[in-house]
N, C-alpha and C positions, 0 to 999 in steps of 0.2 A: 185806840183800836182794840176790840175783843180778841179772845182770842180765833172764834169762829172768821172773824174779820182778817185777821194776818194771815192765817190758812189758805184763803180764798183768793187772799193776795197776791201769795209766795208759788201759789201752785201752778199758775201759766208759766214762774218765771223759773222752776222747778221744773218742770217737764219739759222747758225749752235748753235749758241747760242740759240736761239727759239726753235731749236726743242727739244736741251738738257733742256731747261727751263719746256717747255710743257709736255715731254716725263715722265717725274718722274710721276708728281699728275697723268695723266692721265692713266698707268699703272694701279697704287695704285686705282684707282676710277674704272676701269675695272676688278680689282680683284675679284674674282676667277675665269676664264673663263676654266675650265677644274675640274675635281673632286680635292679634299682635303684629303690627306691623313692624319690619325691622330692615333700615333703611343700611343699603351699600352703595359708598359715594364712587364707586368702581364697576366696570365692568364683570360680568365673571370670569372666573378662575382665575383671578386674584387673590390674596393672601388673605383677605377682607371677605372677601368672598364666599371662601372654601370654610374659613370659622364661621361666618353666618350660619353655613349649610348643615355642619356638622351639630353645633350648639343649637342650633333653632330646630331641626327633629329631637332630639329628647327635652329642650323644652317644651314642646308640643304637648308629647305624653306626661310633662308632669302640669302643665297649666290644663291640660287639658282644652285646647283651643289651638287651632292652626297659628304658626309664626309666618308668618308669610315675609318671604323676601322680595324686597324692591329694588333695583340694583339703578342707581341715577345717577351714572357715570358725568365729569365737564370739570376742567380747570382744574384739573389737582384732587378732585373730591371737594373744592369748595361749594359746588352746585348740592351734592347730596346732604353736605352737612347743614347749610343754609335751611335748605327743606325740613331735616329733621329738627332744627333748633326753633325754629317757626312753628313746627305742630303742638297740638292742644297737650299741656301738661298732664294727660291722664295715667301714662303709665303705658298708652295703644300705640305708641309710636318711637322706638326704639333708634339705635345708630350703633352698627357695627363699624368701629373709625381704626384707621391707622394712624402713626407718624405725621403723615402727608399731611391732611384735613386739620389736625390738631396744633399740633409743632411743628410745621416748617410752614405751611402756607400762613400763619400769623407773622411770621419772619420776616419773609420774602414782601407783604403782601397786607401792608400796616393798617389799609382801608377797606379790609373783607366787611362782607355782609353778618358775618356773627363773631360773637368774640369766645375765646373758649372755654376762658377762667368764667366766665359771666352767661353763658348759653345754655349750658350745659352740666347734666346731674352724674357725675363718673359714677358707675357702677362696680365695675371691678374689669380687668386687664382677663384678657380672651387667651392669648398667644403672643410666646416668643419666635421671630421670625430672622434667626443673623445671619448679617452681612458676612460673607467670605468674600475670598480673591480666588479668581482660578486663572488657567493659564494653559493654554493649548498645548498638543503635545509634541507640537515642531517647536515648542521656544527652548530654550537653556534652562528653562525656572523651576524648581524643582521644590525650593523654599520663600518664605519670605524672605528672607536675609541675604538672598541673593536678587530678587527683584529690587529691595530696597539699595543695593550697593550697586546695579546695573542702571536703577534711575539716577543715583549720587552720581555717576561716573559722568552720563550724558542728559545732564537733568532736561526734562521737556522735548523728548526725542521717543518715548516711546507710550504708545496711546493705550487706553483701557475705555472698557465700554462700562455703560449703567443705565438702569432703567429709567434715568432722564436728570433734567437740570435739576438742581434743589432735592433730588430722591437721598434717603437717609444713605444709598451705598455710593452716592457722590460725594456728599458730608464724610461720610467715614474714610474715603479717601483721603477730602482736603485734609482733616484729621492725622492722618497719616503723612498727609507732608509737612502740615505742621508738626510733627512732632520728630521727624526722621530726615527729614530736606527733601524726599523723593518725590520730586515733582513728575508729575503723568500729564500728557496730555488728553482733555478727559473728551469722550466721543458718546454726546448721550443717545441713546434711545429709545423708543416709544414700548416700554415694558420689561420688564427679568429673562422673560423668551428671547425676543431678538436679541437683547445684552448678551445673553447665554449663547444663542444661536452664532454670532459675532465672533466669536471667541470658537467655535469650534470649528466654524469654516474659514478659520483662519484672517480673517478682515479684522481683527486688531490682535494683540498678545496675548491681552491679559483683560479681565472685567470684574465689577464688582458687584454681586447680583447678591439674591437673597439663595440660602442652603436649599431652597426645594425643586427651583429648577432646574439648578446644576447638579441634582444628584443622579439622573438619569442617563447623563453624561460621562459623569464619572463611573457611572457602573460598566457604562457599554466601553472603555478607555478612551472617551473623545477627549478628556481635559484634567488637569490639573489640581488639587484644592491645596493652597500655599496656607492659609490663615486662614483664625476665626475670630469676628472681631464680638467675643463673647466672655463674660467674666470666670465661665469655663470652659472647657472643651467638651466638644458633642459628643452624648452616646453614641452615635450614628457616626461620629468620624472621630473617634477616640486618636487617631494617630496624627492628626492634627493642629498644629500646637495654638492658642491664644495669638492675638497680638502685644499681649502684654506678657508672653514667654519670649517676644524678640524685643523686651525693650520699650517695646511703644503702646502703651494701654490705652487703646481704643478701644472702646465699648459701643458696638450700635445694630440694635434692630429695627427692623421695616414689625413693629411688635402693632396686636391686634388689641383691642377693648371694646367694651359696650358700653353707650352711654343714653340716659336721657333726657329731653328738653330739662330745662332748668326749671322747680318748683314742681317736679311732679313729686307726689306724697312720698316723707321718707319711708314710709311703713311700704309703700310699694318699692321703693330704691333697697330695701333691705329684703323681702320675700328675691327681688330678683338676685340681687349678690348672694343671697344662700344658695338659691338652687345652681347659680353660676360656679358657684365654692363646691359642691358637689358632687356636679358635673367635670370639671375639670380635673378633680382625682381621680375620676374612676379609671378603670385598667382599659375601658372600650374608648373611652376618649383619646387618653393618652397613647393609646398605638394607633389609633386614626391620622394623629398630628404628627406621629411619629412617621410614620410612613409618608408624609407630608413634607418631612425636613425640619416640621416645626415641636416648639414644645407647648404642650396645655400648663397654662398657669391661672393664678388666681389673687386678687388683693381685696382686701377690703375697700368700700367707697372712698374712706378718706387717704386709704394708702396708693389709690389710681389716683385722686386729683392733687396730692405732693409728688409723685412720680411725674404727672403733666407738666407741673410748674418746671420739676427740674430736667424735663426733656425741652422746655421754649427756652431756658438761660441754655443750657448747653449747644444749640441748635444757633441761638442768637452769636454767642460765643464764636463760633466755626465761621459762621457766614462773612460778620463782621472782620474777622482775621485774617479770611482766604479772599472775599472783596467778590464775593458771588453775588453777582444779579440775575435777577427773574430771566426768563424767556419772554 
């Protein structure tokens, strides 16, 4: 073959190469050219929820394209997650997830419709959201150390509320007995409001809700804050100590992240975690969450989905241990 001959050859297979080469980044660099969907497996004013709302207006103005939230509350969040792990790997259809959807309904729940290790692209971790204990202001309880030495005394005699079966602030209870003996009799209910609510109108002692409910309560003197089950103590309640200041290191949030269907472009998985990593430092986010109860964090892709793995063994761990069954 000449060499006018190889040229003539090579050049279909030359500019098809080129354009597969060019075609990828430049998609990924074009990203988002149409709105963003961004799915909450919850109702609003959830914890899931309230980070959608907050994170999805200044990603707006830096994609430049509306986020629109979808909120498709059912079964734990396994309904909303299902949907978003389903949808078209483009990078258009997003998942604001908690706990719940990710790590406990795999637990509880071995033949869900999506898996999470395998469905799903983590993005980066949205919000820390920790489990406290509070305690009304008719009981004795004033600390933990005293709730946990009034459950030892008449173990399974005195009840606590939580925002339901399987909820991360039921887990960090059973946590809590496993590690302390204080067994509670546990009294779930349908969200952090009525858990909270429960506890103030005196219908059980004590409850295990997440820090943003119960802070409105605590302001007005309706309850209590005994512990934090957080690896350190809150700016927001600096005077309240750990659970691993009484001894018993339990660590657990109702914590928020973003994730997308599995196999959407890493190039798009990486524009979102930048602006996610961003956003989360700024001083406007962070007193948004603040005031919230909660705190703005951030990880890289691969440091949310080792985070996942070690939230499904620690979750499996508890369940396993305490002998909780589904509802």
């Amino acid at each position: 073959m000449d060499r006018n001959g190889l040229l003539s050859y090579l050049a279909p297979q030359c500019l098809a190469l080129a354009c597969l080469v060019t075609a990828i980044p430049v998609g990924a660099q074009n990203w988002p050219v149409r709105p963003v969907r961004m799915v909450v497996a919850f109702p609003p004013g959830g914890v899931a929820d309230i980070a959608a709302r907050i994170y999805s207006a200044r990603l707006s103005e830096a994609w430049s394209q509306p986020v629109l939230i979808d909120n498709r509350p059912g079964a734990n969040g396994a309904i909303g997650a299902e949907l978003a792990a389903r949808a078209q790997p483009d990078g258009y259809t997003l998942l604001m997830a908690t706990a719940s959807e990710l790590t406990v309904n795999p637990v509880f729940y071995p033949k869900l419709a999506y898996d999470t290790l395998r469905d799903f692209a983590p993005i980066s971790l949205a919000t820390h959201n920790p489990v406290v204990w509070i305690a009304g202001v008719a009981t004795p309880y004033r600390t933990m150390g005293e709730l946990i030495a009034a459950a030892r005394a008449k173990p399974a005699t005195l009840a606590f509320s939580s925002p339901g079966n399987g909820s991360t602030h039921h887990l960090a209870t059973e946590a809590l007995r496993i590690s302390s003996g204080a067994a509670l009799i546990h009294v779930p209910y349908k969200g952090g409001a009525p858990a909270t609510a429960a506890v103030v109108g005196g219908d059980v002692p004590i409850g295990a809700v997440a820090l943003a409910p119960a802070l409105p309560h605590l302001k007005a003197g309706k309850i209590r804050i005994l512990g934090i089950a957080s690896p350190r103590r809150s700016a927001l309640l600096p005077e309240v100590p750990t659970l691993a200041e009484t001894g018993h290191p339990v660590e657990m949030s109702n914590w928020v992240g973003l994730l997308a269907p599995a196999r959407v472009p890493s190039a798009v998985i990486a524009r979102i975690n930048s602006d996610m990593v961003q956003l989360a430092a700024s001083t406007d986010i962070r007193d948004r969450f603040a005031a919230q109860g909660s705190e703005a964090v951030s990880t890289t892709p691969e440091g949310f989905a080792a985070f996942i793995r070690a939230e499904l063994a620690k979750f499996a761990t508890i369940v396993r241990a305490a002998d909780i069954k589904p509802d």
